[in-house]
C-alpha positions in Angstrom: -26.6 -21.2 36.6 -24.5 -20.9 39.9 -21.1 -18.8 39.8 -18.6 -19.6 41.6 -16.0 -17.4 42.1 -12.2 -18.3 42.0 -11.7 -17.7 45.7 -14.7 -20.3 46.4 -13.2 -22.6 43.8 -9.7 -22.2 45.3 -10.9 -23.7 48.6 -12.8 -26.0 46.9 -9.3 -27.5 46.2 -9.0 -28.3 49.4 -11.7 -31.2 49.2 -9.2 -32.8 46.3 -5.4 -32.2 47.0 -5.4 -32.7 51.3 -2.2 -31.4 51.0 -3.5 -27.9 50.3 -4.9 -27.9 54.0 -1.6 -29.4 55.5 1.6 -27.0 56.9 3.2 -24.8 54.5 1.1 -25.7 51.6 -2.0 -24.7 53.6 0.0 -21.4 54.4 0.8 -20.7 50.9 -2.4 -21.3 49.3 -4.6 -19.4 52.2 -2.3 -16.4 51.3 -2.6 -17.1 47.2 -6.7 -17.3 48.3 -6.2 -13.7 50.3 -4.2 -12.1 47.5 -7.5 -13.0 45.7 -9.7 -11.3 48.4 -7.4 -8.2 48.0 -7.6 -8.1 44.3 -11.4 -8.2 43.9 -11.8 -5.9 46.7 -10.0 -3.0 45.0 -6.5 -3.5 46.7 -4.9 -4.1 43.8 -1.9 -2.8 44.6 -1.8 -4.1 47.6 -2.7 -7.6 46.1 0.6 -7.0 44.2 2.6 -6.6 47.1 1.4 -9.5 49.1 2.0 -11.8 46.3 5.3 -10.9 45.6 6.4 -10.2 48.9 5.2 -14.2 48.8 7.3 -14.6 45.7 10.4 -13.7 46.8 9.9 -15.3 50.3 9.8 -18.6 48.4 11.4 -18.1 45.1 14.1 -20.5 45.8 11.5 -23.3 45.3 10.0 -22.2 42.1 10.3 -25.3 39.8 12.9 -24.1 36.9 13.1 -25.3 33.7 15.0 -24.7 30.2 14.6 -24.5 26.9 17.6 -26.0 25.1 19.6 -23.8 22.0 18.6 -24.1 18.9 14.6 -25.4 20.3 11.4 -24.9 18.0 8.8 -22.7 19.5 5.9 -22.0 17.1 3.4 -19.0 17.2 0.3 -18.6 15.1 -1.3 -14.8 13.5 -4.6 -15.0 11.9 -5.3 -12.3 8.6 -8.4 -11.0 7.2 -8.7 -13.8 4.4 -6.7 -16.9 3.2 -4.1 -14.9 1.3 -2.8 -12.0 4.1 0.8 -13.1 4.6 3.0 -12.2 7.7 6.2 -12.4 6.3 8.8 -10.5 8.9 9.7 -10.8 12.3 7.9 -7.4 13.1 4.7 -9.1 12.1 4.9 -12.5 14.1 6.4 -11.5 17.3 4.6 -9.7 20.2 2.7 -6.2 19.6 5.2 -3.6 18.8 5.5 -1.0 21.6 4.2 1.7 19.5 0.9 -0.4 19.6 0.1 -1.4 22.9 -3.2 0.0 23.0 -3.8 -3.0 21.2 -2.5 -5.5 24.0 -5.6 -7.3 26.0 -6.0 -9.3 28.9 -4.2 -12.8 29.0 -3.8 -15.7 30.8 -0.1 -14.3 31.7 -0.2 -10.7 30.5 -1.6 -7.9 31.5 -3.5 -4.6 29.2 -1.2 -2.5 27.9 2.3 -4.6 28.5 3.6 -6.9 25.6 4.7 -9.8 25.8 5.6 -12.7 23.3 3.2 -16.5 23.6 4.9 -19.1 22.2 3.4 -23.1 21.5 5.3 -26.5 21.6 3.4 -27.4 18.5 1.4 -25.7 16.1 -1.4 -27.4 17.1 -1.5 -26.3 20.5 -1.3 -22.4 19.0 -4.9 -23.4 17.0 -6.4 -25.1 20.0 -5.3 -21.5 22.4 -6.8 -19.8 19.5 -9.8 -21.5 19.9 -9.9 -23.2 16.6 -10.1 -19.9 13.9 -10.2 -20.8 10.7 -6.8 -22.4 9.3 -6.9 -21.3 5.7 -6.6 -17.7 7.9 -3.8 -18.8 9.3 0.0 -17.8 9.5 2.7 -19.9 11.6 6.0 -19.1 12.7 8.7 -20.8 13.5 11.2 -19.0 16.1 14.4 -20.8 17.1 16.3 -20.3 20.5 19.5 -18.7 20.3 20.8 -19.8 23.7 19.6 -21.7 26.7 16.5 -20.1 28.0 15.8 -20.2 32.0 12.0 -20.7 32.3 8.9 -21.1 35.6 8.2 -24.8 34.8 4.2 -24.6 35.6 3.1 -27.6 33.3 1.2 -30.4 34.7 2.4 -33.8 35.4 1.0 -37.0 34.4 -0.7 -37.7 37.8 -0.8 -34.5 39.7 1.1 -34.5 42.9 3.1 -32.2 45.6 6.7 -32.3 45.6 9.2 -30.3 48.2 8.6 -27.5 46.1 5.3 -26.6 48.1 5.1 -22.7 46.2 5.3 -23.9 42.9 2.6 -27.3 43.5 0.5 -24.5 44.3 1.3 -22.1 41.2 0.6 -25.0 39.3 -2.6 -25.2 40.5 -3.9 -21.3 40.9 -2.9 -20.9 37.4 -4.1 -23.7 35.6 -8.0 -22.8 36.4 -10.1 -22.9 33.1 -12.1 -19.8 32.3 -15.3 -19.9 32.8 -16.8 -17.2 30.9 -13.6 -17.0 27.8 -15.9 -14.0 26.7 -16.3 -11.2 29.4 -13.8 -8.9 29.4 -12.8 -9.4 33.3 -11.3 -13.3 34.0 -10.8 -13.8 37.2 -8.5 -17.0 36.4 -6.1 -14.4 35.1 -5.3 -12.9 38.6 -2.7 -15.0 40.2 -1.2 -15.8 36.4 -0.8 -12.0 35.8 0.9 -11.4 38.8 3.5 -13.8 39.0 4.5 -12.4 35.4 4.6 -8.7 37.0 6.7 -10.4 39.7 9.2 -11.7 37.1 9.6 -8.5 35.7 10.1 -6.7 38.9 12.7 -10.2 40.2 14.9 -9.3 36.9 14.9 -5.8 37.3 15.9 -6.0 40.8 18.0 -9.0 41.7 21.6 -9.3 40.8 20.9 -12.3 38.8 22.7 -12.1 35.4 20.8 -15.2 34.1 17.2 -13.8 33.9 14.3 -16.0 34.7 12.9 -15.5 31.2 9.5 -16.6 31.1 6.9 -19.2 32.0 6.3 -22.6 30.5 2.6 -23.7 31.1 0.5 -26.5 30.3 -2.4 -25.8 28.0 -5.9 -25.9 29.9 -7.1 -27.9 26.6 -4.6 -30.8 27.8 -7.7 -33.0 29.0 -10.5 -31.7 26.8 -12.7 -34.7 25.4 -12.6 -33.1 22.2 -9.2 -32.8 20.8 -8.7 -33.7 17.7 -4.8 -35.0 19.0 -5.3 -36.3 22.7 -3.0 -36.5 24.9 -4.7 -38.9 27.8 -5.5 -41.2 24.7 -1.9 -40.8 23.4 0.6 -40.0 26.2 3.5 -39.8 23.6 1.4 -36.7 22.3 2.2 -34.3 26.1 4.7 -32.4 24.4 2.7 -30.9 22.0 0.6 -28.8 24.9 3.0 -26.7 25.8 3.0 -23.1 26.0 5.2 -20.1 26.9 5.1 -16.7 27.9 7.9 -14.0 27.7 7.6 -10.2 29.4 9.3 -7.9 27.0 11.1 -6.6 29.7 13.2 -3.7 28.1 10.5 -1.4 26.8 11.4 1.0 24.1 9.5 3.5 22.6 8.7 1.8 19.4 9.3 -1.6 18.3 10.0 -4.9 19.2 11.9 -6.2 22.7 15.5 -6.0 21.9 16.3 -8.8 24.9 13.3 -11.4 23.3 15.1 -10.5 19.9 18.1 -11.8 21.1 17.1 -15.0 22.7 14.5 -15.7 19.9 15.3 -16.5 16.3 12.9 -15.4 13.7 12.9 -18.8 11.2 10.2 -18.2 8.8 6.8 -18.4 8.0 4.0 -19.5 5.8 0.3 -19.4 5.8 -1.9 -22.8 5.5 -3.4 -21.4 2.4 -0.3 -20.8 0.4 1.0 -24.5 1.6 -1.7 -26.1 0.8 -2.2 -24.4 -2.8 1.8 -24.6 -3.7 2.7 -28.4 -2.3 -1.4 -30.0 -2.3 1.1 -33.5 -1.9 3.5 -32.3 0.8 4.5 -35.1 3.2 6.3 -34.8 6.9 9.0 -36.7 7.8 6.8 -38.3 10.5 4.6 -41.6 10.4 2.7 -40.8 13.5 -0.4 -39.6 13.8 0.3 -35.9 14.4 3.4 -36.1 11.7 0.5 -37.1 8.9 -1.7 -33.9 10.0 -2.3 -30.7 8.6 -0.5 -29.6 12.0 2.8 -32.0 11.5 3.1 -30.7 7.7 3.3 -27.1 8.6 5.9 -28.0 11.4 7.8 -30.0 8.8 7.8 -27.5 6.2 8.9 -24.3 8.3 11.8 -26.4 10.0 13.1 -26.9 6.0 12.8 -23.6 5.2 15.5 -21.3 5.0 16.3 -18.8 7.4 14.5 -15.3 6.8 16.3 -13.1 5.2 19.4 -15.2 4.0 21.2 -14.5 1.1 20.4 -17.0 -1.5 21.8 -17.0 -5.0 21.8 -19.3 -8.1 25.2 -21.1 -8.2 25.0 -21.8 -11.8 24.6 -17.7 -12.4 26.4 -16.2 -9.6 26.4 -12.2 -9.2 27.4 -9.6 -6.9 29.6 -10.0 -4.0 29.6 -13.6 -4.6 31.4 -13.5 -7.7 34.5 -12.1 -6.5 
């Protein structure tokens, strides 16, 4: 089998979207294609420094997005069988700090560094977790607390370049499918990673007191034949592929981000198994074809449960504080 390697199937590009090889696009992505060159050469540092020294030349035509208050963002947590519950926010948020030996390579994070994925839908958390088994499963809900500033990076309809010439080409250098999802080294990951790093060194260092956040993304399953819910079939469906990545930029020595805790809401969460067993005849609220599903249930049934940790009490027997 021939390998390509990203750099070759960077300037492949060129043969698709002519406006890679045209003025300041062409400048942009030769230097995202030499950052490349640097990196898998063993300059990684100075990989770093060209892309962000890129970054900042050009950061006033990222594409920004938000993420209203009060928003549903969804993550998923497989256990060891169908009846290991996460139950707490320390559970279903990113990898504590204390653990970050356990933190691997993703698409937008790096070994070592934390950082919280989020999903538009359940569904698109099973399809990134490449389909485990849902009885396993465990879904949380997480609600924003205030408007979130985010790196818009998802895909339009019809691809095409806009003024915003540095983010067309984000778009594109970090959208690349993996080709071998089970080596330990993807080189898809390269330009992804460091415009995360960048973030973290932009909020650290500007004067900015609204923080660029994160990163919204498209999922690299958006166009796959075989989803089960398909969005080039159903176009009312491209919400559901949406996924986000935050840094957890204030790192402590133990525990969770304080910043991400902030912004983020910890709802609830329930497993498939439990659902499934303890309301076999639970209906969504929906009469579309991802509102019937397994996937549309779960959504419906953590948005109507109560808020972790509230103080609940029987009005027809009321005790303690309540009673006075």
């Amino acid at each position: 089998m021939e390998v390509k390697t990203i750099d070759c199937r960077m300037r492949a590009l060129t043969k698709r979207y002519r406006e890679l090889d045209r003025a300041n696009t062409s400048i942009i992505w030769t230097e995202l294609i030499h950052v490349i060159d640097q990196y898998l050469s063993g300059c990684q540092a100075d990989a770093f420094e060209t892309f962000y020294t890129l970054f900042i030349k050009n950061v006033d035509s990222l594409r920004l997005g938000t993420i209203q208050k009060d928003s549903s963002l969804y993550r998923m947590r497989v256990g060891k069988n169908g009846y290991e519950e996460f139950t707490s926010n320390e559970e279903m948020s990113h990898i504590p700090f204390q653990f970050n030996h356990k933190v691997g390579n993703e698409r937008y994070s790096m070994s070592g560094f934390p950082s919280l994925y989020l999903g538009s839908s359940v569904y698109v958390c099973w399809e990134e977790m490449r389909r485990p088994d849902i009885d396993y499963a465990n879904f949380a809900l997480f609600k924003t607390t205030t408007t979130v500033k985010v790196v818009d990076l998802s895909n339009k309809e019809h691809y095409h370049f806009t003024s915003e010439k540095f983010a067309d080409c984000l778009v594109l250098a970090c959208s690349f499918p993996v080709q071998f999802p089970n080596d330990p080294f993807k080189p898809e990951y390269i330009i992804p990673q460091m415009l995360l790093q960048s973030l973290v060194r932009y909020n650290r260092d500007s004067n900015n007191e609204e923080k660029i956040a994160g990163i919204k993304y498209s999922s690299t399953h958006i166009k796959d034949s075989k989803l089960w819910i398909n969005y080039p079939e159903n176009r009312k469906n491209r919400q559901l592929f949406y996924n986000y990545v935050f840094p957890a930029f204030d790192r402590e020595e133990t525990g969770l981000s304080k910043e991400l805790n902030t912004i983020f809401q910890f709802w609830n969460s329930i497993t498939y198994n439990k659902l499934k067993l303890m309301n076999p005849d639970l209906q969504s609220d929906k009469s579309d074809i991802y509102g019937r599903s397994v996937f549309g249930k779960i959504e419906y049934k953590l948005q109507n449960m109560i808020l972790s940790g509230m103080f609940t009490y029987d009005p027809d027997n009321p005790v303690g504080a309540l009673t006075l």
